[in-house]
Residue, then its C-alpha position, 0 to 999 in steps of 0.5 A: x281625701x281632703x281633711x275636713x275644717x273643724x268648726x266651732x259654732x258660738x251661740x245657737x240662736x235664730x241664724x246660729x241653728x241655721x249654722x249648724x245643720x249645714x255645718x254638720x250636713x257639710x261634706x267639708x266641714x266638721x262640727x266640734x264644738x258649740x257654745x251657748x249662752x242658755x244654762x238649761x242648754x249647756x251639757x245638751x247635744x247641740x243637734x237637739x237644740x237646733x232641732x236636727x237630732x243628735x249629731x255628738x257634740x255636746x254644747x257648753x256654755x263655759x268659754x274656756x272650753x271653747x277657747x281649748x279646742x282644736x279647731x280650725x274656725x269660729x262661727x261667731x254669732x253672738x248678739x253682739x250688737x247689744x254689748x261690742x265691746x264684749x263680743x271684741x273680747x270673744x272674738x280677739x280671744x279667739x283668733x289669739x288662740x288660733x282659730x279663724x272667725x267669721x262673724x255675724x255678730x255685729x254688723x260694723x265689722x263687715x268693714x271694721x274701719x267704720x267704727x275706727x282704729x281702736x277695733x282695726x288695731x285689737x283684730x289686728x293684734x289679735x290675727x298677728x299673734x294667732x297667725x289667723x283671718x277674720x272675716x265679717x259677714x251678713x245678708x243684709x248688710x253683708x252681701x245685698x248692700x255689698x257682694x251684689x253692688x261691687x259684682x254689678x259694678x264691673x258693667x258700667x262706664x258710670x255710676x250716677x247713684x246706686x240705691x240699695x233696698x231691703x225690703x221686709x215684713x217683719x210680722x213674723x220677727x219675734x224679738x220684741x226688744x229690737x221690734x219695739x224697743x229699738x225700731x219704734x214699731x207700735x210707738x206713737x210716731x213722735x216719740x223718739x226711739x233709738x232709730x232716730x238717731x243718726x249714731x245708731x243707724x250708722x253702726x249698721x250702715x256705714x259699714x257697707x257704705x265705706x266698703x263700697x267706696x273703697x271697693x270703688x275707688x271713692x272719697x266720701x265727703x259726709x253721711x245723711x241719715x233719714x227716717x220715715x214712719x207710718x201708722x196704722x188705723x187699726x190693731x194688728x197682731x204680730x209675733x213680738x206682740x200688739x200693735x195699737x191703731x195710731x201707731x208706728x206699724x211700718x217705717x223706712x229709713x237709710x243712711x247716704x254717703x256724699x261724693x263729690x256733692x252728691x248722693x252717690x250711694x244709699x242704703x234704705x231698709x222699708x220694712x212692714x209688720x203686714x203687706x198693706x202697710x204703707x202701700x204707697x212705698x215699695x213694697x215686695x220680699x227681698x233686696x233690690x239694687x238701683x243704679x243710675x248711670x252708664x248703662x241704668x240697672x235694676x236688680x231684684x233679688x227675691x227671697x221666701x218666693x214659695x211663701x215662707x217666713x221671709x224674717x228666717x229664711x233671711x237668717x237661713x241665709x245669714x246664716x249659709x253666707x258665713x258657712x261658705x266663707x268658711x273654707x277662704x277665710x280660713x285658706x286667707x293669708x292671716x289678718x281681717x278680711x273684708x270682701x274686698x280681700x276674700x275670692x268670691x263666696x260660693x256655695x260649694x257643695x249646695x247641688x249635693x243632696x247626699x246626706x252628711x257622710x254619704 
């Protein structure tokens, strides 16, 4: 019988609960830990937390216990995009340790060259010392902006340019700081917010950018970032709050790579709070790919088909991308390893309706 992979979820967020049930449900796969940042969490049974039940492991909100336990990978899945530098902290300490990460916890870390040598050489150190892999993983960026583009790659003579869309309706994300605060959603259209600048789109998406160029075999010259926002002529309603007639109510922005003096390669993200917003953009629930080249492709990837919560069944998926990885990242030779390193992600074991154990 094949020894099951001791894992360690760290935070229990909206992707992080996703994590866990499969995780415990997982026939390869065992769950010994998890680390939460709630105090009224801390000493409660991870299951309960998650909304499984009770599965026998006892969530704690103290690092240093994490840090001691036998366990052969980390599910890292702390917000880390609000404090990187924190999270680097976290995520050396583990691997020093010995224990293999795959993180969702920010985004630059799918290709951690993006955001410069400093991170490369302290993941680096950190795999050398515990003999361990790191990967960083995601949905979108993370498979859509990568996984599918390098695996369509293989079919063409050409590419004149490759586009890479996400598209989202947000009505039901219920984080106010980043809907608000960070987006601009239920601003008045000239007012500048954090989405804006080119420096903090590029944390997100010159990651999957780089990673494609290097997968590709190409050079990029420059970057352009833009921003389209639309307003609404009416109040809505949404999760994370109320949006004012007047005011931002969908937006679309992306980050382009320059090769060779042309956009060769773009990731947008149009995302609504409702359908009828912005009609006269793209619209739909998903991830879609367009190339223009030798031959011309479009691919469509649809999520929450059956009418779902698209915001979470995005996280389920989040979520189910760094659970597969687990079983190559932690059979990977020690080191960071993007997707251009690791075999294929399978869901192995998702035809299997047989509950954990059986």
């Amino acid at each position: 019988m094949t020894k099951k992979l001791r894992v360690i979820q760290w935070a229990t967020g909206n992707v992080g609960s996703h994590a866990v049930a499969a995780v415990h449900e997982h026939p390869d796969l065992e769950l010994v830990g998890a680390r939460v940042y709630n105090a009224e969490k801390a000493g409660r049974d991870v299951g309960s937390i998650c909304g499984i039940g009770p599965i026998g492991v006892t969530a704690t909100d103290d690092a240093d216990e994490i840090i001691a336990l036998d366990a052969d990978c980390v599910l890292y899945m702390a917000e880390g995009e609000w404090n990187p530098p924190v999270a680097l902290d976290d995520v050396c300490r583990l691997l020093a340790s010995g224990k293999n990460v795959v993180s969702t916890a920010v985004t630059a870390w799918i290709y951690p060259h993006s955001v410069g040598d400093e991170v490369v050489a302290r993941l680096q150190a950190a795999c050398d010392e515990g003999g361990t892999s790191f990967h960083g993983t995601g949905i979108q960026p993370g498979w859509a902006a990568e996984v599918l583009p390098l695996t369509m790659s293989g079919l063409f003579r050409r590419v004149d340019s490759l586009l890479v869309q996400e598209l989202m309706d947000y009505s039901t994300y219920g984080v106010p700081f980043v809907l608000f605060d960070v987006m601009g959603f239920g601003k008045p259209p000239d007012e500048k917010v954090p989405m804006d600048e080119e420096a903090v789109g590029g944390l997100s998406f010159k990651a999957p950018l780089m990673l494609l160029a290097d997968g590709l075999g190409a050079t990029i010259d420059d970057y352009v970032w833009e921003r389209q926002v639309a307003v609404t002529d009416k109040p809505i309603e949404v999760k994370a709050g109320r949006i004012e007639a007047g005011t931002v109510a969908a937006q679309r922005f992306s980050y382009t790579a320059i090769i060779e003096g042309r956009r060769a390669l773009t990731v947008e993200h149009i995302t609504r709070l409702g359908a009828e917003q912005a009609p006269d953009w793209p619209n739909g629930r998903g991830w879609k790919v367009t190339v223009e080249g030798l031959p011309s492709m479009v691919l469509e990837s649809r999520i929450a088909t059956h009418g779902e919560d698209d915001t979470d069944q995005g996280c389920l998926g989040t979520a189910m991308h760094a659970v597969h990885a687990i079983a190559p990242v932690c059979a990977a030779e020690p080191g960071i390893r993007t997707f251009l390193d690791l075999p294929t992600i399978v869901g192995r074991g998702v035809l299997s309706r047989k509950p954990a154990g059986g």
